[in-house]
VOMARNU-975760 format. One line per field, with one value per residue (C-alpha): y, x, z; chain. Coordinates in pm, whole numbers, plus 50000, padded with zeros to 5 digits. Layout:
v: c(Y,...)
u: c(X,...)
w: c(Z,...)
chaine: c(A,...)
END
This chain:
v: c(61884,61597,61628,61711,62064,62167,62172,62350,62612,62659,62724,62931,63117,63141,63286,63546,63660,63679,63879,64151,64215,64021,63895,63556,63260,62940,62838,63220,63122,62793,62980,63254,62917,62836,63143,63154,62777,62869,63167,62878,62622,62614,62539,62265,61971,61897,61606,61758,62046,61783,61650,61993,62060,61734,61839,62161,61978,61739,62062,62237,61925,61858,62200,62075,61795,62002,62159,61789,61727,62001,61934,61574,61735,61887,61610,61385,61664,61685,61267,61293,61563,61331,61055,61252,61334,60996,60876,61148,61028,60675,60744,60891,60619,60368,60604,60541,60154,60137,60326,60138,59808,59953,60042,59662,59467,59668,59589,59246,59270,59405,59161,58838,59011,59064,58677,58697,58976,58843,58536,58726,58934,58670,58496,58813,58897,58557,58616,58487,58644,58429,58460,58202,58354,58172,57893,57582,57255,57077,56699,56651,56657,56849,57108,57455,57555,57951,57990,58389,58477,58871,58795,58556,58707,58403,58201,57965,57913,57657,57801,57459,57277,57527,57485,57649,57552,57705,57785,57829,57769,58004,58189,58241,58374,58239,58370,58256,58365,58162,58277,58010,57986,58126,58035,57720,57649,57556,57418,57423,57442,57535,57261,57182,56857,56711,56881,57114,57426,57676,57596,57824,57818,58041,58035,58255,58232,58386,58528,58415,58361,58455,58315,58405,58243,58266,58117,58153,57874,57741,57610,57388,57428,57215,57215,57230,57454,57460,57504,57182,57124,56936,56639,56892,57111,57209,57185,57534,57780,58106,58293,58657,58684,58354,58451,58242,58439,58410,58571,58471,58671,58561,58293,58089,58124)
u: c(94247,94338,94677,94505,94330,94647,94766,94465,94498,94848,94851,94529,94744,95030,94832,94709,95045,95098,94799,94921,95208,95516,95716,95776,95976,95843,96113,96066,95727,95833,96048,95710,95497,95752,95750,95391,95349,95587,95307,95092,95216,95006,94723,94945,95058,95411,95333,95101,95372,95610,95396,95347,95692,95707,95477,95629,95964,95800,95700,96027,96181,95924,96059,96378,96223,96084,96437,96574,96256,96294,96729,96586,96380,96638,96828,96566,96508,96924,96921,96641,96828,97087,96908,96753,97070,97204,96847,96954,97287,97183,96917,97180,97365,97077,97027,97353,97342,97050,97229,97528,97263,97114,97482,97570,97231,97257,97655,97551,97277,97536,97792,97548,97425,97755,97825,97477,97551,97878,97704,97453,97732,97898,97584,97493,97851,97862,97986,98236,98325,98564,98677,98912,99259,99335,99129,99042,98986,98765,98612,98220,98094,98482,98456,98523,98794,98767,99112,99143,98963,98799,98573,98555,98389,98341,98627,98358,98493,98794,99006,99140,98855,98671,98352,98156,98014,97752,97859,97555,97175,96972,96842,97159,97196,97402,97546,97805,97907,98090,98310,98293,98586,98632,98372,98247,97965,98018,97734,97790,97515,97538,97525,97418,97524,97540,97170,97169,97021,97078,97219,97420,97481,97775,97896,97862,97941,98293,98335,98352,97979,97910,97611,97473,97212,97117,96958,96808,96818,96835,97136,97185,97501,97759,97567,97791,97785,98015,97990,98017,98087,97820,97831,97694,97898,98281,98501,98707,98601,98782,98905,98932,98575,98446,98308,98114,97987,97730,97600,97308,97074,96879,97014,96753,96605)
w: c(92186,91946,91697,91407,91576,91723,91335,91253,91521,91467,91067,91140,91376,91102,90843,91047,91123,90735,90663,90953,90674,90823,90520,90708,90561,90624,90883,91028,91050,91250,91462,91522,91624,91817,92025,92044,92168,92412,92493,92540,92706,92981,92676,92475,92604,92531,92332,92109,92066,91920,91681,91560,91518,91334,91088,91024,90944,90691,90517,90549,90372,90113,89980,89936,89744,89509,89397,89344,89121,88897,88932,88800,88569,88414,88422,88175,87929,87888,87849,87614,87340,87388,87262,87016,86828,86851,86686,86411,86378,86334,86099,85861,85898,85801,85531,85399,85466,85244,84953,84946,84954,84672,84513,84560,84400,84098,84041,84102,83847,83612,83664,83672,83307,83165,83083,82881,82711,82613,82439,82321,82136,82020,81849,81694,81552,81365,81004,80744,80374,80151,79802,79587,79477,79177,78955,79008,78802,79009,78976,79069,79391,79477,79738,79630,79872,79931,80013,80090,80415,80429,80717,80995,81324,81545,81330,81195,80842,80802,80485,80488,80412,80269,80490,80720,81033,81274,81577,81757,81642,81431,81111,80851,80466,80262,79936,79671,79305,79085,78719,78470,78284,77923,77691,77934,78177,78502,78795,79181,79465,79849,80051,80399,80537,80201,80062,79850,79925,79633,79307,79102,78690,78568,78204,77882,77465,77415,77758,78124,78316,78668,78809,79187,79437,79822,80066,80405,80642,80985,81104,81391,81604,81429,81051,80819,80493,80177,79778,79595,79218,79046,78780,78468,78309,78323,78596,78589,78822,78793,79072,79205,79126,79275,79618,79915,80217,80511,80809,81131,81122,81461,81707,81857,82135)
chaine: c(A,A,A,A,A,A,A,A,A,A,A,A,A,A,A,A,A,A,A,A,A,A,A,A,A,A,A,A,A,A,A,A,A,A,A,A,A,A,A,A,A,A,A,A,A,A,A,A,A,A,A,A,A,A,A,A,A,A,A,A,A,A,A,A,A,A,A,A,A,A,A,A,A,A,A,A,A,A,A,A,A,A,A,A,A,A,A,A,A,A,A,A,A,A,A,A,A,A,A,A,A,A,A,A,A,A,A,A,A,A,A,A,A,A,A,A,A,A,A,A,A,A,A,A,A,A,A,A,A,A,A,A,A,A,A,A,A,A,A,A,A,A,A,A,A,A,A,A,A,A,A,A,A,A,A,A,A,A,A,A,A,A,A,A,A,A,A,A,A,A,A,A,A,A,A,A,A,A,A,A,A,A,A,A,A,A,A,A,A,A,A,A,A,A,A,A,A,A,A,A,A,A,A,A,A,A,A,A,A,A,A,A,A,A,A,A,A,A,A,A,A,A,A,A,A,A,A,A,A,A,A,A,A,A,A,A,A,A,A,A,A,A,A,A,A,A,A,A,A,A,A,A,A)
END
């Protein structure tokens, strides 16, 4: 009889002994072949009784295989939480990378806008108000020198000089009122670099004159503007009430 009936005959034999009601382990079961081969020897060779004993021990240890599986089992499913809350934990931490990133650019943003802001402050707070203390006999073409300084955001007016000069490019008015002295006429004019712009008559019969005018023009960075007494007319302009003032009203772009 060849290996594999021997096998056959024995587990046949083996589960026929089960179904009789023995509550047999499998290694009681071995030891119940065993017994019963040793029934039969005279019917199996030795060899062939050795390879059947092999077999059964191949079985007995693939059972202890099967507990070092499911130890190993147990084993990856432990390594995988584990890797699952470390994903967790760096995802919050990307999280928060990516909100202090965001927390950075716009600081950035806000500092790189700050310098432009500042100019852009500065050109729009451009102003000067001046009036002249005390009177003035002036010669033609003499610069009326506004003396008393009431406004001069972005310091563009020189109360030495009397003039005005644009500090940066743009759209400015420009206003100034003149008192004629007593009884007498006197004509000035604003003046940008040396062209008149506006001019201005003051004077009355038995009293002083005040005469007004304004103009709106553009002014290049470094124009110069000033009132300027003219050839007609007196020469005494009074003061308190003599005034010159000016303002941007839109830089360039």
């Amino acid at each position: 009889m060849s290996n594999l009936g021997h096998a056959v005959y024995l587990l046949l034999l083996t589960l026929s002994w089960g179904a009789q009601g023995q509550n047999l382990t499998p290694r009681g079961m071995l030891q119940e072949t065993s017994e019963k081969m040793r029934v039969s020897e005279d019917n199996v060779p030795k060899k062939e009784e050795d390879n059947i004993r092999s077999i059964w021990s191949t079985t007995i240890s693939n059972c202890s295989c099967i507990r070092e599986m499911a130890a190993i089992k147990r084993d990856l499913k432990e390594e995988i939480n584990q890797r699952l809350a470390l994903r967790a934990v760096l995802d919050t931490y990307v999280a928060e990378l990516y909100e202090l990133r965001t927390l950075f650019l716009s600081n950035t943003s806000r500092l790189t806008q700050a310098p432009n802001s500042q100019a852009s402050a500065s050109k729009a707070s451009v102003a000067f108000s001046v009036k002249l203390s005390y009177n003035r006999e002036l010669k033609p073409l003499d610069t009326v020198v506004f003396d008393t300084v009431l406004t001069n955001n972005g310091n563009a007016y020189d109360a030495d000089s009397g003039k005005f000069t644009a500090p940066v490019s743009g759209t400015y008015i420009l206003h100034a009122t003149i008192l004629s002295g007593y009884n007498t006429k006197v004509e000035t004019a604003i003046i940008v670099n040396d062209k008149e712009v506006a001019r201005i008559y003051s004077g009355a019969h038995d009293a002083h004159g005040s005469g007004s005018n304004a103009a709106v023009v553009d002014l290049r960075t470094g124009d110069s503007v000033w009132v300027r007494l003219l050839y007609q007319g007196g020469n005494h302009v009074h003061g308190y009430y003599s005034t010159f003032s000016g303002a941007l009203i839109r830089p360039s772009e």
